[in-house]
C-alpha positions in Angstrom: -27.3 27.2 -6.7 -30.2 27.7 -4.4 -29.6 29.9 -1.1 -31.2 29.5 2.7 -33.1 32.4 3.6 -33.2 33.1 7.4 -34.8 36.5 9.3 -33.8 38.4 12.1 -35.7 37.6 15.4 -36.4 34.1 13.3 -35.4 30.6 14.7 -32.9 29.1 12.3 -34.3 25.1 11.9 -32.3 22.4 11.3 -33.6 21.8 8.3 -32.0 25.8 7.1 -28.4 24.2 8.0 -28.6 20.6 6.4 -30.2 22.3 3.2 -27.4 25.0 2.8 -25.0 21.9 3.2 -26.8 20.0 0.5 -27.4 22.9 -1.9 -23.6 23.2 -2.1 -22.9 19.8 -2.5 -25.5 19.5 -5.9 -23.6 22.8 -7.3 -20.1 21.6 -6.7 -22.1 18.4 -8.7 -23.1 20.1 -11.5 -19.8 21.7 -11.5 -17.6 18.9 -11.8 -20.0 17.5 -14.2 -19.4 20.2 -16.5 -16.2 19.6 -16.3 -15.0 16.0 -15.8 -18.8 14.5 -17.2 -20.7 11.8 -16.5 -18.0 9.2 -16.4 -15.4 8.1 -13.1 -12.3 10.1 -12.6 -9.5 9.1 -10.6 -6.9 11.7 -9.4 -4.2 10.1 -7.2 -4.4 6.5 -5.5 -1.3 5.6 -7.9 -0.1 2.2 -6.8 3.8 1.3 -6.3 5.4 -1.6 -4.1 6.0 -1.2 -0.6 8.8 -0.1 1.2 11.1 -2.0 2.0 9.9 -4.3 -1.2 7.5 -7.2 -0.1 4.6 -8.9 -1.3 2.1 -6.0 -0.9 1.6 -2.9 -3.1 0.6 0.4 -1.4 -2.0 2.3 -3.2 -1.9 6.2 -2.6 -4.5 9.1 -1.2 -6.1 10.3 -4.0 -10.1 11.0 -4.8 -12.5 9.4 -7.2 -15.6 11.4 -9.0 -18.2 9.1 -10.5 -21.7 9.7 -11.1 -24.6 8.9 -8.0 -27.8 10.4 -6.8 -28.4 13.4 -4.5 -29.0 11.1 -1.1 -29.8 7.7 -1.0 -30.8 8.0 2.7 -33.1 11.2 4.7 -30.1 13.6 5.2 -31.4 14.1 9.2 -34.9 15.8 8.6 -34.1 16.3 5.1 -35.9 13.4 2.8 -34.2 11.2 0.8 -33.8 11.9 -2.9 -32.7 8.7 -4.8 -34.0 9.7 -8.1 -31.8 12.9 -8.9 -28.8 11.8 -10.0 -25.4 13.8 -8.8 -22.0 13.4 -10.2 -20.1 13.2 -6.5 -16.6 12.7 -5.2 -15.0 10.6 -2.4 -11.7 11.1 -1.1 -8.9 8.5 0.5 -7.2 10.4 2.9 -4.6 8.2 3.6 -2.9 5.4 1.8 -4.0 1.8 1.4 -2.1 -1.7 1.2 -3.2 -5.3 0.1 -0.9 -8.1 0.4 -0.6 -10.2 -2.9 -0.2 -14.2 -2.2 1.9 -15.6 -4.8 0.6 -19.1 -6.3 1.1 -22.0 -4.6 1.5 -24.6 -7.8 5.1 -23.9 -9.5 4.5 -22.6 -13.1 1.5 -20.5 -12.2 0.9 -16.9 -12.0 -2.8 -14.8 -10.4 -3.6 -11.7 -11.9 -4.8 -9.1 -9.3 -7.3 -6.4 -9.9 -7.5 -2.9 -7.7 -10.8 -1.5 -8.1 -12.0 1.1 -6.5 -15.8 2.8 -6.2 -17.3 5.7 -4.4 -18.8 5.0 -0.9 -21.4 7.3 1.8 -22.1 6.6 4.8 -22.8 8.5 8.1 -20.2 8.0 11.0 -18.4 10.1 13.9 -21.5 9.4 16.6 -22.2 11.7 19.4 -24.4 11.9 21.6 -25.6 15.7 21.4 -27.6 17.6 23.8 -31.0 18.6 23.7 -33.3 21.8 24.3 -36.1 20.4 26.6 -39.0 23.0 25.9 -40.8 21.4 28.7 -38.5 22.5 30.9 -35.5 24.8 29.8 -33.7 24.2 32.6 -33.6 20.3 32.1 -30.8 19.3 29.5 -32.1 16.1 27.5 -29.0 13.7 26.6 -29.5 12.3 23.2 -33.1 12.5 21.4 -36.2 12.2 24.0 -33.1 11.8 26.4 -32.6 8.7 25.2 -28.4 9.3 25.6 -28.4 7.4 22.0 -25.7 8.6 19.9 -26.2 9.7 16.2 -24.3 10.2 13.6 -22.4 14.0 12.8 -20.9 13.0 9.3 -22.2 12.2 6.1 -18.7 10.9 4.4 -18.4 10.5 0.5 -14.7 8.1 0.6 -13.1 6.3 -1.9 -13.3 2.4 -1.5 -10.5 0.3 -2.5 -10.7 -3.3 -3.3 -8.2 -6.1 -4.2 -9.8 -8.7 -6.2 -7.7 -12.0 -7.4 -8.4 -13.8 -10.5 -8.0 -18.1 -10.5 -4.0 -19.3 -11.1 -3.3 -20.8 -14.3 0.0 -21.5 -16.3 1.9 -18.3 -16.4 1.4 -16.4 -19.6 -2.6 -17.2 -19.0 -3.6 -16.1 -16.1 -6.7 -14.4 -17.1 -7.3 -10.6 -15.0 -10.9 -10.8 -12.8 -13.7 -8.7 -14.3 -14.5 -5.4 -12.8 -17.4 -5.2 -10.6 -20.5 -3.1 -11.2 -20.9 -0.2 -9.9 -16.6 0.0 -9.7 -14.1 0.9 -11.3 -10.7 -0.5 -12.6 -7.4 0.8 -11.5 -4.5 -1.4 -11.8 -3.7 -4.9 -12.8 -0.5 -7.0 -10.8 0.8 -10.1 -12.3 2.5 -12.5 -9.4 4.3 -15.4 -10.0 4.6 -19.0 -8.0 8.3 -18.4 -6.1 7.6 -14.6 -6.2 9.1 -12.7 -3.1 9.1 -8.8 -3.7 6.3 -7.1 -6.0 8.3 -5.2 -8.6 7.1 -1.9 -10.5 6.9 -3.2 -13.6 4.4 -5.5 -12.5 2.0 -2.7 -11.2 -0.1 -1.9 -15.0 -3.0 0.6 -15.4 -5.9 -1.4 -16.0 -7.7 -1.3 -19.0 -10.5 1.4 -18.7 -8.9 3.2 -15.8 -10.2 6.5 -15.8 -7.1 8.2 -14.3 -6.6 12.1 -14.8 -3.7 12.0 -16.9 -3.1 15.7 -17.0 -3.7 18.9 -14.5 -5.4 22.1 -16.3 -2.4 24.4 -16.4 -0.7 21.3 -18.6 -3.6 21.2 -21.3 -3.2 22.8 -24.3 -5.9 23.8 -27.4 -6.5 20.9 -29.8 -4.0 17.1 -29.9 -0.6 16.4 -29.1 -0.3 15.5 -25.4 0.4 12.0 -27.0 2.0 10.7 -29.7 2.2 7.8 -31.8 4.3 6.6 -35.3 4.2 3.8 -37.5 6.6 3.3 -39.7 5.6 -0.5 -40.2 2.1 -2.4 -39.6 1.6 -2.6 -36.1 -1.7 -2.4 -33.1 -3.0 1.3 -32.1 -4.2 1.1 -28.5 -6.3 3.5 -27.8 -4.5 5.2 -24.2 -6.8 5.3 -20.6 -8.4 7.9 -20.4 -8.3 9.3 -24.5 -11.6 9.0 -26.6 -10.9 10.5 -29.7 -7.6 10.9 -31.9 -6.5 12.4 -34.9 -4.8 10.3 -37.8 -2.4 11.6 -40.6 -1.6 9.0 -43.0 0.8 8.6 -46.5 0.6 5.7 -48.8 3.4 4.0 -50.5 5.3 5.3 -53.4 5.8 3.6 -56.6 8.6 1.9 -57.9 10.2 2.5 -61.9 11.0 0.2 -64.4 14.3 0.3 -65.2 15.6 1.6 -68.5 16.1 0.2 -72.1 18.9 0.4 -74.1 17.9 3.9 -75.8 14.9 4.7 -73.7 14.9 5.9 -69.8 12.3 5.4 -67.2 9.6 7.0 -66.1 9.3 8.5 -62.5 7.4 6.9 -60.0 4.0 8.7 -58.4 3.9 9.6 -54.8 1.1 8.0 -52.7 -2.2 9.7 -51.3 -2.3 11.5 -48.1 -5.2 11.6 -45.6 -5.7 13.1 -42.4 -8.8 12.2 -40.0 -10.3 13.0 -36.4 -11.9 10.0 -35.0 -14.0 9.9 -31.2 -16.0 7.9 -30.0 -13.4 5.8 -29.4 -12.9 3.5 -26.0 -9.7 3.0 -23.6 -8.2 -0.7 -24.8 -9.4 -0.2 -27.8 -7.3 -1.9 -30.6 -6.9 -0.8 -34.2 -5.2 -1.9 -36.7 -2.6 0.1 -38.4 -1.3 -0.8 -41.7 1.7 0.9 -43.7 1.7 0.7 -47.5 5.1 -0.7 -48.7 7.0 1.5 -51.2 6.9 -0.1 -55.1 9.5 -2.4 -56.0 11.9 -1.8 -58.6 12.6 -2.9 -62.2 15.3 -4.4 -62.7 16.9 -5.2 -66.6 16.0 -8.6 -68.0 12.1 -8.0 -67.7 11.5 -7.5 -64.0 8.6 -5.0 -63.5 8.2 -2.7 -60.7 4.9 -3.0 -58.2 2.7 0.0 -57.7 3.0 1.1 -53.7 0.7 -0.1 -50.9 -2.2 1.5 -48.7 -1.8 2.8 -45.3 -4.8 2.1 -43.8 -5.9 3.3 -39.6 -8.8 0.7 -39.4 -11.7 0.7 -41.1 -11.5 4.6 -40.2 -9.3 6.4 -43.3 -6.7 5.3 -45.8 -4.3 6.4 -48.2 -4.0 5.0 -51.1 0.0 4.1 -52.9 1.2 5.7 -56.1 0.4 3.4 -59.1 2.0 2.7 -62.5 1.4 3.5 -65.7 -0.5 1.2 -67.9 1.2 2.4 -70.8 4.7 1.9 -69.4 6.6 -1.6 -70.3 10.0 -3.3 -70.2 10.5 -2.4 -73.7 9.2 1.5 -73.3 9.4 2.8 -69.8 9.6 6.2 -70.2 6.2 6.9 -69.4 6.1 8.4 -66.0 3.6 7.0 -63.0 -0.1 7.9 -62.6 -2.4 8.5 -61.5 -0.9 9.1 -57.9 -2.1 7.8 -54.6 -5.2 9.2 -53.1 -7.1 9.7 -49.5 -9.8 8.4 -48.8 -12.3 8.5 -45.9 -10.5 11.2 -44.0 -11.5 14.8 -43.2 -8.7 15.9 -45.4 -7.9 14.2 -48.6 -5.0 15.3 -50.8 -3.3 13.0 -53.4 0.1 12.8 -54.4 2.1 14.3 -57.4 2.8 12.3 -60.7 6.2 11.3 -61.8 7.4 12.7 -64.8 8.3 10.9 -68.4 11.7 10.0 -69.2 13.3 12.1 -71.8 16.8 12.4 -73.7 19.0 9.9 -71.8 17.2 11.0 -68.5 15.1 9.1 -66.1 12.1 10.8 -65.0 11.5 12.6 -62.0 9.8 10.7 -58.6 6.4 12.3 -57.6 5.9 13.3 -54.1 3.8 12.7 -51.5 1.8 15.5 -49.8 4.4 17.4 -47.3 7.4 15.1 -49.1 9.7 16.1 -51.8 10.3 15.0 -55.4 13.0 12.9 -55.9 15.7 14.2 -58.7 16.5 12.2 -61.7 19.7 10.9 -62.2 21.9 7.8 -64.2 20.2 5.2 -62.3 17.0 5.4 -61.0 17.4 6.8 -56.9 14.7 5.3 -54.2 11.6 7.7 -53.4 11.9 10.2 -50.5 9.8 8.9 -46.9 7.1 9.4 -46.9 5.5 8.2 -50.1 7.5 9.2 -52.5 7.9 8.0 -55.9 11.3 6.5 -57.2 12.8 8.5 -60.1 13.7 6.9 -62.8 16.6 5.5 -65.0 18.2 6.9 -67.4 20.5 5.7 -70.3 24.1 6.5 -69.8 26.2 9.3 -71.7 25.8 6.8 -75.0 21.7 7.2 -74.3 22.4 3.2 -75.2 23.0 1.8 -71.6 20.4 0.1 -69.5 20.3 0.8 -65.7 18.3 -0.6 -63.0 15.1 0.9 -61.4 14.6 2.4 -57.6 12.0 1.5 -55.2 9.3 4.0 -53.8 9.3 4.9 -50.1 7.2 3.4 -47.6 4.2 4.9 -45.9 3.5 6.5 -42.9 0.9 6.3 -40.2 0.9 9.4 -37.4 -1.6 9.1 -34.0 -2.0 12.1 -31.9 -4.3 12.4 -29.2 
């Protein structure tokens, strides 16, 4: 950070004092660049209902950093510099309320937007005193004695805004774009007949760049958040998160059942994958799809299915545990492979084969990676979550008995971010 150099016996100019000011306002700049980045941060200015409960929402103090330039406007003798860009903050002192009007047509509902962007401007006027050299021992009042006042106060504040969207039926009311050069901070929802706002109508905005977490919470590496899927669902990708990282399992597959002197083979365990993935945008949504475990076999000629993919996107996938080709109706006692795979992430393991059936036996269930085999037994038992391959059927203490097949487990789908 640059430094004013004044000398003894030297008259300090204005110009020493407004460049120390500035100097220290680029570093703390740079600063929080290196810290927060290019993009807006909100700290604070959470929004709740007011109290008592009306129809207005009060939005907190609180400070927003987004990126600017050095001074738009000369700094008192100090030039403008428009071109140099800054990352600055302003600050809301105080709190801030906006009345929400419900609709007027019954079955409607307006979507509100607070948005909120940085704002400068020079205020607190004064009119200062003057040096007349002329004349020492005339005082001037304001510049050339004008008595003018002029601003003492270069303020960097945080402006908030209420913008309402057009009514529609409720259920599609549609929530007003952002404005350029501001940025999103909550969405409210207000119904025709509405009296009170309620806190579960306050919702962060998409793109809100609120500071989730303070420094002494952060910890090395994921798992502030976490998500599971244990069926196909939608991955939203949180405010203020950019990149995640993905573990995956496929489905397990399921086993024939047994013939009368001849047990089943174990099913395979399905793939595993695990994946970092940034670049990613607030609101984002991402497909997440869970591989079902295999069916089973049952007697009378019902075949088992192979298990299903887990899938993050177009990102990474797992692929299920398959069957064996060679294994039929009429001689299951092949066991399962090849096993499920990963594929795409940064880590990809695949699963374990089931065994053969042997004696009166069924075979043993493969695993997926970080899952367990599953023991054989009489009849075929269900593969162990996540992944895992059903074991297989065996033949009775005769070695002459039929028994019914197992189904593989399901897939899993793990976010962290």
């Amino acid at each position: 950070m640059d430094r004013i150099m004044v000398y003894p016996g030297g008259i300090p100019l204005d110009t020493d004092m407004l460049a120390t000011n500035r100097n220290a306002m680029v570093a703390l700049g740079y600063l929080a660049q290196m810290v927060l980045g290019n993009n807006p941060v909100v700290d604070g200015l959470t929004c709740a209902p007011s109290v008592p409960s009306s129809m207005s929402i009060t939005v907190s103090a609180g400070s927003l950093t987004q990126m600017s330039v050095v001074d738009v406007a000369p700094y008192g003798s100090l030039p403008a510099d428009a071109s140099t860009p800054l990352v600055k903050m302003g600050i809301a002192s105080g709190p801030a309320q906006f009345m929400l009007p419900a609709p007027t047509a019954p079955g409607q509902s307006i979507a509100y937007l607070i948005e909120a962007t940085l704002q400068e401007s020079d205020s607190n006027p004064v009119v200062l005193p003057y040096y007349n050299a002329a004349n020492p021992s005339q005082p001037y009042s304001g510049p050339a004695n004008s008595g003018q006042p002029q601003a003492t106060r270069r303020s960097q504040q945080v402006q908030l805004q209420l913008k309402p969207g057009i009514p529609a039926a409720s259920g599609s009311q549609v929530v007003p774009t952002t404005d350029a050069g501001w940025v999103p901070l909550y969405t409210i929802s207000v119904s025709y007949g509405q009296s009170t706002i309620e806190l579960s109508s306050i919702v962060p905005a998409v793109g809100s760049p609120a500071q989730l977490w303070k420094l002494p919470m952060l910890r090395p590496g994921f798992g502030s958040g976490v998500q599971s899927f244990a069926s196909s669902g939608t991955f939203v990708v949180p405010n203020g998160v950019s990149q995640v990282e993905v573990e995956l399992w496929g489905g397990g597959s399921g086993t024939f059942a047994s013939s009368s002197g001849a047990p089943s083979g174990g099913g395979s365990g399905g793939g595993y994958a695990k994946k970092r993935i940034a670049n990613l945008s607030p609101g984002q949504q991402i497909a997440v799809g869970i591989g079902a475990g295999g069916g089973a076999g049952a007697g009378g000629g019902s075949a088992p299915t192979a298990g299903g993919t887990s899938s993050f996107g177009t990102f990474v996938s797992a692929v299920g545990g398959s069957l064996n080709y060679l294994a039929t109706n009429a001689s299951p006692q092949n066991g399962a492979t090849p096993p499920g795979i990963g594929v795409g992430g940064d880590v990809n393991l695949s699963g374990s084969t089931g065994q053969a059936g042997s004696g009166s036996q069924g075979g043993m269930g493969g695993a997926a990676p970080m899952g367990g085999t599953q023991n054989s037994g009489t009849t075929g038992v269900n593969g162990l979550f996540p992944g895992g391959g059903a074991s297989g059927a065996g033949t009775g203490a005769t070695g002459s008995t039929p028994y019914a097949g197992a189904a593989g487990a399901g897939g899993f789908v793990v976010v962290r971010w």
